[in-house]
C-alpha positions as CSV (number, residue, x, y, z in Angstrom):
1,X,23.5,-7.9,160.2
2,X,22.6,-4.2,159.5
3,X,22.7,-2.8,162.7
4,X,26.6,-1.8,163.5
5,X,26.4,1.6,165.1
6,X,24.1,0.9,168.0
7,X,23.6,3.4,170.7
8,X,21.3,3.7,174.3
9,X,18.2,6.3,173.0
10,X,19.0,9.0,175.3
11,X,16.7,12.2,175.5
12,X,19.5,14.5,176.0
13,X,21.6,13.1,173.3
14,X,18.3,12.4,170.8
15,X,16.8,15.6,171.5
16,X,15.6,15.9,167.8
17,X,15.1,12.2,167.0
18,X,11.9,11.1,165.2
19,X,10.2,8.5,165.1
20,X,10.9,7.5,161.2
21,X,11.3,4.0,160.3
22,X,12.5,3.1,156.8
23,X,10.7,3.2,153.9
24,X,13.5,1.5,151.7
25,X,15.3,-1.3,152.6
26,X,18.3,-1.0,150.5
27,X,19.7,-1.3,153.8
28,X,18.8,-5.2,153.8
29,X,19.7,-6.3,150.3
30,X,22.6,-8.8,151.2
31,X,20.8,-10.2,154.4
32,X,19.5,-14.2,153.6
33,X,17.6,-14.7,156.8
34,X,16.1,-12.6,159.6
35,X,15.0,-13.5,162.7
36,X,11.5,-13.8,163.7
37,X,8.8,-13.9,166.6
38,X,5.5,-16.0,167.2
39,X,3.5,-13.4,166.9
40,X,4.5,-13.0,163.3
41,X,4.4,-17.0,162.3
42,X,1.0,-16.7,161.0
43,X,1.9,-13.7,158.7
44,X,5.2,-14.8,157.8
45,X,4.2,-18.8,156.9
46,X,2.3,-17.4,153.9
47,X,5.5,-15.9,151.7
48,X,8.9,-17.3,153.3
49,X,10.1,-20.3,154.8
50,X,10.4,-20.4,158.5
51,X,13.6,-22.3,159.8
52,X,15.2,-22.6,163.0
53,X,19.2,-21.3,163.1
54,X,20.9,-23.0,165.9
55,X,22.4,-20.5,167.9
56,X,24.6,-22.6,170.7
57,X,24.2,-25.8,172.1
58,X,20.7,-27.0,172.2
59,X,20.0,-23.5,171.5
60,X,17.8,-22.0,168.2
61,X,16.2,-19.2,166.9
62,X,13.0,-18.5,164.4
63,X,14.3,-17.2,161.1
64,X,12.5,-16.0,158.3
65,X,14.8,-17.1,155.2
66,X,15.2,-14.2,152.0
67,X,17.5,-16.4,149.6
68,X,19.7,-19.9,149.8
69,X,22.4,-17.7,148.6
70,X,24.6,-16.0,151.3
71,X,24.5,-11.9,150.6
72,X,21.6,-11.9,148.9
73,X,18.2,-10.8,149.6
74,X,15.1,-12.1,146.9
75,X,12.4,-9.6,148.3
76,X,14.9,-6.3,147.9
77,X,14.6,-4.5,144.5
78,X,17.1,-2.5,142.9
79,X,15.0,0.7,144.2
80,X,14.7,-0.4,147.6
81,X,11.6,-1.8,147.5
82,X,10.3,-4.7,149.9
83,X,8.8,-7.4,147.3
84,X,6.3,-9.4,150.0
85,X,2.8,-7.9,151.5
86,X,4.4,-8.9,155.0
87,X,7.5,-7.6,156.2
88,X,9.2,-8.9,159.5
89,X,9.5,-7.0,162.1
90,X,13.2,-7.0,162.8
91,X,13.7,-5.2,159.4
92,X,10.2,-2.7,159.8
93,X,11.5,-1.5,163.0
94,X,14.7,-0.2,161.2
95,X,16.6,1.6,162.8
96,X,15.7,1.0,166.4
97,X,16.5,-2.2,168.4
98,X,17.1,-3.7,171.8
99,X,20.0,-4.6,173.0
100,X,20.4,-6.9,176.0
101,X,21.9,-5.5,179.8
102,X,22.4,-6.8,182.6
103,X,19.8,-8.6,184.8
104,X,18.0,-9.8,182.5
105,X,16.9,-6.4,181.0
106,X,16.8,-4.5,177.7
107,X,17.2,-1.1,176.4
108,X,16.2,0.8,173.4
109,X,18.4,1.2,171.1
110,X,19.3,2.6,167.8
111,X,21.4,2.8,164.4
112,X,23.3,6.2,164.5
113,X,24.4,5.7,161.6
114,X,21.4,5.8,159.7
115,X,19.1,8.6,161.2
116,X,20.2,11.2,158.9
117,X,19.3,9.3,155.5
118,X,15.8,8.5,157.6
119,X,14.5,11.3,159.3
120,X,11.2,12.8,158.1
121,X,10.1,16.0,159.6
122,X,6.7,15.0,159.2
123,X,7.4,12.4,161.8
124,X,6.2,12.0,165.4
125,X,8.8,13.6,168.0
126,X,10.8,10.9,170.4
127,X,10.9,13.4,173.0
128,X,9.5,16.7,174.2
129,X,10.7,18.8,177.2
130,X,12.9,16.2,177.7
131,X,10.7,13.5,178.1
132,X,9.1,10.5,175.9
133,X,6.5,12.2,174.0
134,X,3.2,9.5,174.0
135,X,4.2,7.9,170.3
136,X,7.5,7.5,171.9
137,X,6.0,5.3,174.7
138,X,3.8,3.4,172.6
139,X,6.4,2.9,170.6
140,X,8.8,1.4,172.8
141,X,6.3,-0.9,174.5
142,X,6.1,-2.4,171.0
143,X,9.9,-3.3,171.0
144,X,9.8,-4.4,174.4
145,X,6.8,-6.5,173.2
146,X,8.6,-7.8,170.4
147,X,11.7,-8.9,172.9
148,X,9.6,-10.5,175.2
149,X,7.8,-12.5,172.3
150,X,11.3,-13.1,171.3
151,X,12.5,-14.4,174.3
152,X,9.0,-16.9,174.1
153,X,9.9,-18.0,170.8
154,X,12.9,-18.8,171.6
155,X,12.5,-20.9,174.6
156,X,9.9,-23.1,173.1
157,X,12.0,-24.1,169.8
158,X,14.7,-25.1,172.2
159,X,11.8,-27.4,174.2
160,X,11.4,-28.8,170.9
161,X,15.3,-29.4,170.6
162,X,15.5,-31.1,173.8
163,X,12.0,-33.1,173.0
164,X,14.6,-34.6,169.7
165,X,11.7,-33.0,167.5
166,X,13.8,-31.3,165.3
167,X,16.0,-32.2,162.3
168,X,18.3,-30.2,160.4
169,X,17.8,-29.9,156.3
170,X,19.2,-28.4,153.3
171,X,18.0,-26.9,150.1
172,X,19.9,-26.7,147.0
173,X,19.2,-25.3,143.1
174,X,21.3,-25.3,139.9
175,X,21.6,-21.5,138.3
176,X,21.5,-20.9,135.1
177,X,25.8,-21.4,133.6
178,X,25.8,-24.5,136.3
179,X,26.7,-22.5,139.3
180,X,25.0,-24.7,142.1
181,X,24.2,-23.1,145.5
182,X,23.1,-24.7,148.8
183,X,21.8,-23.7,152.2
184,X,22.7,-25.3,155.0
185,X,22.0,-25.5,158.4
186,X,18.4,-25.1,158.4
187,X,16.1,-26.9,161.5
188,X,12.5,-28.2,161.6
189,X,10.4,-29.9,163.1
190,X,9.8,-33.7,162.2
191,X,6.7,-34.2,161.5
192,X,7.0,-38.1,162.2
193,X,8.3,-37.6,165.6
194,X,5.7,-34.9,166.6
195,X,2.9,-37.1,165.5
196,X,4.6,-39.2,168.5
197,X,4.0,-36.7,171.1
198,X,2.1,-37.6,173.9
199,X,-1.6,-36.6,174.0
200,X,-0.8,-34.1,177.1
201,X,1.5,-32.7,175.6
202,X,-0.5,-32.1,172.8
203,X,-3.4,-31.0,174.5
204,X,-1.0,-28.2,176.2
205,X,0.5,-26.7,173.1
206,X,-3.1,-26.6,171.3
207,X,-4.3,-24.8,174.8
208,X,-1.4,-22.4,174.6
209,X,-1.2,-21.5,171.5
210,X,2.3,-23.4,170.9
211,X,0.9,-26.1,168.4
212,X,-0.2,-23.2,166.4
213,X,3.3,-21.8,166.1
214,X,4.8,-25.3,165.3
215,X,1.7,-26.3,162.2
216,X,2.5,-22.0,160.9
217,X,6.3,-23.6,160.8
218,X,5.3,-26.5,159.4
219,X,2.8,-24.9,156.2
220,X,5.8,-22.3,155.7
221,X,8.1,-24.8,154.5
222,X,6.6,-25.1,150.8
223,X,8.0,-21.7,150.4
224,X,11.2,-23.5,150.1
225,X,10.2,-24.1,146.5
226,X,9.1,-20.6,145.9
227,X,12.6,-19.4,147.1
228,X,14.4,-21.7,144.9
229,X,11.8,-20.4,141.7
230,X,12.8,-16.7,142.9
231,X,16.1,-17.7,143.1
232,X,16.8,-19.1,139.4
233,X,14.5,-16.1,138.1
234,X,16.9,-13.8,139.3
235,X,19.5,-15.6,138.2
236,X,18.1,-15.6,134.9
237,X,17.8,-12.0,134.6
């Protein structure tokens, strides 16, 4: 992905770090997919199609998918520009990120790399005195957030693996010249077999807030079609 530098935020090391997230995403260009959260389905179902990546065995995660083509990205401009009203969170938070530890924990993290070409002085301070200023806090309880929603995502689309609810698909197009390009490896949810769920079941999901996640999945597959229309309109220019 985009993030190959990664180091611990660290108050001593950071001392001048801002809080300045990227305003072009040049950065994400030749990314085809990103991940997502739940908290982001209802957003996100409205202007890309939300897949499932399998990740390991009996093991997937929420993607938001930018182009069938591998290296490209449909919603990146040549200036940088993000072409969607919503943009997912694992590129807005650029260029911070957790990174798993040990015992189950997390810490914040970020591209080295890339602070230079981001910092704006106009920013908010990460740290003050040596300590987290109070942007710097709320900040980071908004990653942690994010993880955590992660982590929930995550753990119900592999319930829905090992329920046999989910079915893998592809999508193809023909360019412009004859160049044909498919995407593979794409998982969703059969509709057939989750109209065979049992009415518990059901009733739990609706009451959770799960069988919103899975019809927001659902609706965002027509993008599929939009992607391929984006697709042979770039090709064609």
């Amino acid at each position: 992905m985009f993030y190959k530098d990664v180091v611990a935020v660290d108050a001593k090391k950071h001392v001048d770090l801002k809080l300045s997230l990227a305003e072009n995403y040049a950065f994400a260009a030749k990314v085809h997919a990103v991940p997502l959260v739940g908290g982001e389905f209802a957003n996100a179902m409205r202007e890309y199609p939300i897949v499932f990546a399998q990740t390991g065995e009996n093991e997937y995660a929420a993607t938001a998918m930018l182009s069938l083509k591998t290296e490209q990205n449909l919603f990146v401009d040549e200036a940088g520009g993000w072409s969607a009203q919503y943009i997912p969170f694992f590129v807005r938070r650029f260029p911070f990120v957790t990174v798993e530890v040990e015992n189950n924990d997390a810490v914040l993290c970020v591209e080295e790399s890339a602070l230079a070409g981001i910092r704006r002085d106009a920013d908010a301070n990460a740290f003050e005195n040596g300590e987290a200023t109070e942007p710097m806090k709320q900040f980071a309880q908004l990653m942690f957030q994010s993880r955590d929603d992660a982590k929930r995502t995550t753990e119900f689309i592999n319930e829905l693996a090992k329920q046999g609810l989910l079915r893998q698909v592809s999508a193809s197009a023909e360019l412009p010249g004859g160049e044909k390009v498919s995407m593979d490896g794409m998982w969703v949810i059969d509709e057939e077999k989750l109209r065979a769920l049992s009415a518990d079941t059901v009733a739990t999901w609706v009451k959770d807030g799960r069988m919103a996640l899975v019809y927001s999945h659902l609706f965002s597959l027509v993008n599929l079609q939009s992607l391929v229309e984006k697709l042979l309109k770039a090709a064609a220019e």
